[in-house]
C-alpha positions as CSV (number, residue, x, y, z in Angstrom):
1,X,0.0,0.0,0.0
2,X,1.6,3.1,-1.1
3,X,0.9,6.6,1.6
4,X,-1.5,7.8,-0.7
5,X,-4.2,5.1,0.1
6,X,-4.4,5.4,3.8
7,X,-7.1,7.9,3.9
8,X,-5.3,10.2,5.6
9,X,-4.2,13.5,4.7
10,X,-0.7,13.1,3.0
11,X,1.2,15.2,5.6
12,X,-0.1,13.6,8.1
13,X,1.1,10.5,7.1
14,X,4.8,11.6,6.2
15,X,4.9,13.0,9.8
16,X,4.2,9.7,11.0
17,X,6.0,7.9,9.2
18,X,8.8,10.3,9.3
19,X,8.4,10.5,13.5
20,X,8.5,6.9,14.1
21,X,11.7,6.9,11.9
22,X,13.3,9.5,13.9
23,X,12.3,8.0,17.4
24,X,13.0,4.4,15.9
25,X,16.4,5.6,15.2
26,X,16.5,4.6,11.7
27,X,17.2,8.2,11.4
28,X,20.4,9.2,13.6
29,X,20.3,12.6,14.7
30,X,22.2,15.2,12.6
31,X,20.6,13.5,9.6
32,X,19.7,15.8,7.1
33,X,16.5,15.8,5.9
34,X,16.4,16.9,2.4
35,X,12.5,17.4,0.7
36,X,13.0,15.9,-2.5
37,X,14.4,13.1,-1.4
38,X,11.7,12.5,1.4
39,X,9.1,13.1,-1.5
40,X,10.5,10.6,-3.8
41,X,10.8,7.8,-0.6
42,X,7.4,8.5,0.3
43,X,6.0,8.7,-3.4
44,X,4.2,12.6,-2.8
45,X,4.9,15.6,-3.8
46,X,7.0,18.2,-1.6
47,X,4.3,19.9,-0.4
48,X,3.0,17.1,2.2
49,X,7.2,16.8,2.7
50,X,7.1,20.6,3.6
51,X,4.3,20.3,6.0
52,X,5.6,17.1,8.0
53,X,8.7,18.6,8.2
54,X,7.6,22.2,9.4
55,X,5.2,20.1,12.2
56,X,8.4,18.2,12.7
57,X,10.4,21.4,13.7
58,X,7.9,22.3,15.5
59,X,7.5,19.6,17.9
60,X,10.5,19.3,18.3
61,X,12.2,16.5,16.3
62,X,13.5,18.0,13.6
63,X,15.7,21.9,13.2
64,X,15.5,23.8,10.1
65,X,19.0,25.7,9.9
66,X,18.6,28.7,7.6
67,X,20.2,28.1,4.3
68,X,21.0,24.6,5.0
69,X,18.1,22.7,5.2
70,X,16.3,20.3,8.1
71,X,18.2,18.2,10.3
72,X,17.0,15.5,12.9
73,X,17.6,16.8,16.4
74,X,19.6,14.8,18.9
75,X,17.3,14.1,21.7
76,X,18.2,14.0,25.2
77,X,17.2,11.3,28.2
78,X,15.2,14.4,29.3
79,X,13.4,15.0,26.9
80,X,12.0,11.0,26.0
81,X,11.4,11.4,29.9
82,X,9.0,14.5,29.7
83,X,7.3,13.1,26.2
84,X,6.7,10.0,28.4
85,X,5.2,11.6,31.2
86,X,3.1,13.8,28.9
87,X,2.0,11.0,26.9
88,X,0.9,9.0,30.0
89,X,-1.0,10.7,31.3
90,X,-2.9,11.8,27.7
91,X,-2.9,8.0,27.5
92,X,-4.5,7.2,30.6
93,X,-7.7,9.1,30.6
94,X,-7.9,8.2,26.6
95,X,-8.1,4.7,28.4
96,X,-10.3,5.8,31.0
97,X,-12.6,6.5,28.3
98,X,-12.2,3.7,25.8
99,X,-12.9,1.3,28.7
100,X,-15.4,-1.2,28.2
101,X,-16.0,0.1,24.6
102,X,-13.8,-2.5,23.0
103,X,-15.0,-5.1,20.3
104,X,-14.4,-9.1,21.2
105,X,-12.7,-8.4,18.0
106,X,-10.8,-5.8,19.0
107,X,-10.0,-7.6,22.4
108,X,-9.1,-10.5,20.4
109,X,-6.7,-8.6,18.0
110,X,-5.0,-6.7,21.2
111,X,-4.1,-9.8,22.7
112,X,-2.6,-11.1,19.2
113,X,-0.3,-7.7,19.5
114,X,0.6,-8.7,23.1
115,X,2.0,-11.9,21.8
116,X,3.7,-10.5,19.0
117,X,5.6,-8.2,21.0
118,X,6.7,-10.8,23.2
119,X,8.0,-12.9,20.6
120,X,9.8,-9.5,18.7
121,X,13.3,-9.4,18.3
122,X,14.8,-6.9,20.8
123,X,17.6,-6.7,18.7
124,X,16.3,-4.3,16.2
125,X,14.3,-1.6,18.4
126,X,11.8,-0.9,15.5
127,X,9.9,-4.2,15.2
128,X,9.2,-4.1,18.7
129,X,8.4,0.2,18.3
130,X,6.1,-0.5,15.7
131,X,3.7,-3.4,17.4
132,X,3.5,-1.2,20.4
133,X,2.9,1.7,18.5
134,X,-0.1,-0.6,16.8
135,X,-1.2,-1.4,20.3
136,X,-1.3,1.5,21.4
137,X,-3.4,2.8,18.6
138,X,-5.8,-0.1,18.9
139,X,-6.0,-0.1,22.7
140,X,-7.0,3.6,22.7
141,X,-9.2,3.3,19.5
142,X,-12.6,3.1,21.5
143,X,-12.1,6.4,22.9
144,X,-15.1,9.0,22.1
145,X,-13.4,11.7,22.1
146,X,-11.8,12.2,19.1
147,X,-9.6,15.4,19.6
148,X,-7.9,13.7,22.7
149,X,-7.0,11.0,19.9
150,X,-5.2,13.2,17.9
151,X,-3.4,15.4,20.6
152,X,-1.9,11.7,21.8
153,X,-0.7,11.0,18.2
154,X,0.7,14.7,18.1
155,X,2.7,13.6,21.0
């Protein structure tokens, strides 16, 4: 499935994928970031690249040093701590509302998730970043209220 057919708006969907990169670590800090080549990975034009990248900057991940170009920033223990503690509690009244909502389906599928992350390799940090990212996602995905949802995926 190429970014286009998710439904979603393609800048949001560069950010993401562009964010779980950067926090993955598939993309070392200092990396450049260069737009065309981003566009071309990502099969969009620059314009959803320009719009990732400026939300990128401005939460944080990403610098845009004048006349050079975006860079990933280096982030510290600090600041994964304070995301963290932001994000948990976001998490955990998302949760508080989501409870008892779920699907047997979507019960079913969470406890398929659990397994695969116990089974990932911890090796490679991403496989196991990406099912709890999908967890996550799916454990929250009851939640009524929908701007809560995208204020956690912001973070």
């Amino acid at each position: 499935m190429t970014l286009a057919e998710t439904g979603e708006p393609l800048a949001a969907v560069v950010y993401k994928a562009v964010s779980e990169e950067i926090l993955a670590g598939t993309l070392a800090p200092g990396t450049a970031l260069k737009q065309e080549q981003l566009a071309a990975r990502y099969e969009v034009s620059r314009t959803p690249v320009r719009d990732a990248l400026t939300q990128l900057t401005t939460d944080g991940l990403v610098s845009l040093v004048s006349s050079k170009g975006y860079y990933v920033n280096d982030l510290s223990r600090d600041d994964v701590s304070d995301v963290f503690a932001v994000r948990y509690q976001l998490e955990s009244l998302a949760f508080t509302l989501a409870f008892g909502r779920h699907s047997p389906r979507q019960l079913h599928h969470l406890r398929m998730l659990a397994g695969e992350a116990r089974l990932a390799s911890t090796e490679d940090g991403s496989e196991v970043f990406e099912i709890s990212t999908q967890f996550h996602r799916e454990l929250l995905a009851p939640c009524p209220n929908s701007y809560l949802l995208e204020v956690i995926a912001g973070v």
